[in-house]
N, C-alpha and C positions, 0 to 999 in steps of 0.2 A: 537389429544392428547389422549395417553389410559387409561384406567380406573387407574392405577399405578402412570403414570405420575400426576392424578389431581389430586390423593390420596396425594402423593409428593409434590405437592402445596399447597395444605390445611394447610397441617403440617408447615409448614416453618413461623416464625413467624413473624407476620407483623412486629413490630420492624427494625427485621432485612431487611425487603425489604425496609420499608423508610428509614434509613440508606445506605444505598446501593445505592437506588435512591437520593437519597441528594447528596450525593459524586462524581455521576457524574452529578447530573444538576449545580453543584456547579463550577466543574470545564470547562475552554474554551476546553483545547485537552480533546482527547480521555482519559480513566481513565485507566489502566492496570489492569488484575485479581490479580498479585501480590500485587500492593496497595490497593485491595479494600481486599486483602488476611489481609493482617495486622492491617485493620481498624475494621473488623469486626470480632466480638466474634469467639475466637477459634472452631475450629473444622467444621466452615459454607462452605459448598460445594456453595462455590460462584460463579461454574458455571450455579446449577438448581436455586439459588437464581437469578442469571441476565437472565438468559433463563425464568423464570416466571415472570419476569417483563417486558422482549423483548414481548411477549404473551399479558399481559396486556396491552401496547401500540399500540399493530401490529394494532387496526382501530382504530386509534385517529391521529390526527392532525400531532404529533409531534411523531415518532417512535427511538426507542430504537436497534440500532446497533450493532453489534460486527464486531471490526476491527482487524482482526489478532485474538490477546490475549487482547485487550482492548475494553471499550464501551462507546459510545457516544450517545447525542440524538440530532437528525437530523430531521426538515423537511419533512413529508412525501413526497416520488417523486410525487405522484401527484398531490401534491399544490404546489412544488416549484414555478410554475409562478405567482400563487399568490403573492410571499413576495415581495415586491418592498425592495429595499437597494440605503443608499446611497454613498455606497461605492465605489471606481472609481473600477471598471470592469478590472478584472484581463487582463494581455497583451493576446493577442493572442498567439497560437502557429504557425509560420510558417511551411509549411508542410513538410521541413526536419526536422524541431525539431520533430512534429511528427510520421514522419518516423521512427526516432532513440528512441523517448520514445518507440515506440509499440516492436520492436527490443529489447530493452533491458530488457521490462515487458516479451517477450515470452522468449528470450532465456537465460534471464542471467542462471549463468553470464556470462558474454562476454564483451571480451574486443576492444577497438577501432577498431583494424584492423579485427577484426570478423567482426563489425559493418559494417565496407566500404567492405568488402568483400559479405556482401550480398546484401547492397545498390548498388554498383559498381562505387560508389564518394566516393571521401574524406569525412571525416568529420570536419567541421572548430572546434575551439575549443569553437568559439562562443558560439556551437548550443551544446552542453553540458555544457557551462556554466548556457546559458539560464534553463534548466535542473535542473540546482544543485540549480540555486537560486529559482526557483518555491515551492523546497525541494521534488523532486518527484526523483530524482537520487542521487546515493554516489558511493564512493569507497565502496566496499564490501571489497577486499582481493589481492593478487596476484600469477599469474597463475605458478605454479612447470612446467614452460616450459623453452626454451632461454631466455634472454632477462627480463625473470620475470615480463610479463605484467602486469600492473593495469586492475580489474576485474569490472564490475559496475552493478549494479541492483535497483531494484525501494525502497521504501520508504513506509514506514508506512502512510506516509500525503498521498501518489498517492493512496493508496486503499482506502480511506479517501474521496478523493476529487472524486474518481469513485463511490462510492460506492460500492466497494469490502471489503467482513471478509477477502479472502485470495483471494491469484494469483491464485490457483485454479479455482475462479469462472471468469476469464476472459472468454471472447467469443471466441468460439471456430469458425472454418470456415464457416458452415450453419449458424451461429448466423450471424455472420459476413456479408454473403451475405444478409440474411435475412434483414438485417438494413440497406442494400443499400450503406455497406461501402467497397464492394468489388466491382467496376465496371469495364468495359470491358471486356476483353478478356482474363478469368482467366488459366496460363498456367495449360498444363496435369499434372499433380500429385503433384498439389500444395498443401503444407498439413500445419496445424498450427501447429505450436508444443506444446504441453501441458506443463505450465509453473510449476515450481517445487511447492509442496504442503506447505515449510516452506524456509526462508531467510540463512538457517544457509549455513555454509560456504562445499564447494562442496571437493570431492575427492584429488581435483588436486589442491584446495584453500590454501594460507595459508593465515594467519588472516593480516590485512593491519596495518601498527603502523604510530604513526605522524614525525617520522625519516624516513619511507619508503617515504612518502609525499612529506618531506623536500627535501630529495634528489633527485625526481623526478619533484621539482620546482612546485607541486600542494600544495603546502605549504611553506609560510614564516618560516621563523625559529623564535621558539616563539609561536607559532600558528597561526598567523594571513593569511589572504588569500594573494596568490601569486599574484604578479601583470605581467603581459604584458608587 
């Protein structure tokens, strides 16, 4: 931190950081800059407000986050094994679920037959539902092509449950091998693709509504979830 920045911190007034801090130790999800924009005295640059309080936690126990645009306090990684829970232990992922989550974290958006097209299987619709109920995939939009595919990409909860602020910080291919999750016989000029910096809707997107749903049977009419 430079001399500027601490200057910057000094100034900020406590008040305002316990506030700030209350509002997300208060809440379970993540808290948004917008809502902590309106809770707090006009004119607070609520991003050096939560960046000096990220600062203040980074060696304590319990660290302070940024997810996306929102912030949460989590666990430091390395106590997690510490915490015992008695919570029943989320299901597994089978390894084509994730197959098609990593697939859709690098390249959304992308739609189904993108997906099997780089898999080189089908995908059941199972294995995106399992997806959508974890809350780690959505419908984002639909593709300006034939057919006007459903687009799908990840989820505020997935950078959340990674511990990612943005797609940006996914692992890139040396990470990747580095952590022993790239094994055999990696083909020549395998590359990762660098996942986009924000969610917003792409070139070729147009925005998805709950009539697009409806009549593509990913939606009840009414809103409730389509059944099988």
């Amino acid at each position: 931190m430079d001399e500027s920045t601490d200057e910057a911190t000094l100034a900020l007034p406590v008040e305002v950081l316990r506030t700030a801090e209350a509002l997300v130790f208060a809440s379970a999800a993540p808290v948004s800059e917008a809502y902590l924009t309106d809770r707090l005295p006009r004119g607070t640059d609520v991003r050096m407000v939560m960046e000096a309080l990220q600062r203040d936690y980074a060696p304590r126990g319990v660290n302070l986050l940024r997810i996306d645009d929102s912030w949460a306090f989590r666990t430091a990684a390395d106590l997690s094994f510490h915490i015992r829970t008695d919570e029943t232990e989320p299901k597994k992922l089978s390894r084509p679920a994730l197959e098609v989550l990593a697939i859709i974290a690098y390249h959304q958006p992308v739609t189904r037959a993108e997906i099997e097209d780089i898999r080189g299987v089908q995908t059941s619709r199972g294995t995106l539902d399992v997806l959508m109920e974890a809350g780690w995939v959505r419908f984002r939009g639909r593709r300006r092509s034939p057919g006007r595919p459903v687009t799908l990409g990840t989820t505020r909860d997935f950078l959340d449950h990674f511990g990612l602020e943005e797609l940006r910080d996914l692992p890139g291919l040396e990470e990747l091998k580095g952590a022993g999750l790239l094994s055999g016989r990696i083909p020549p000029g395998l590359s990762i693709p660098r996942p986009p910096s924000d969610d917003g809707l792409a070139e070729d997107e147009d925005p998805i509504t709950q009539l697009d749903l409806e009549e593509l049977g990913l939606l009840a009419p009414g809103g409730g979830d389509a059944t099988d």
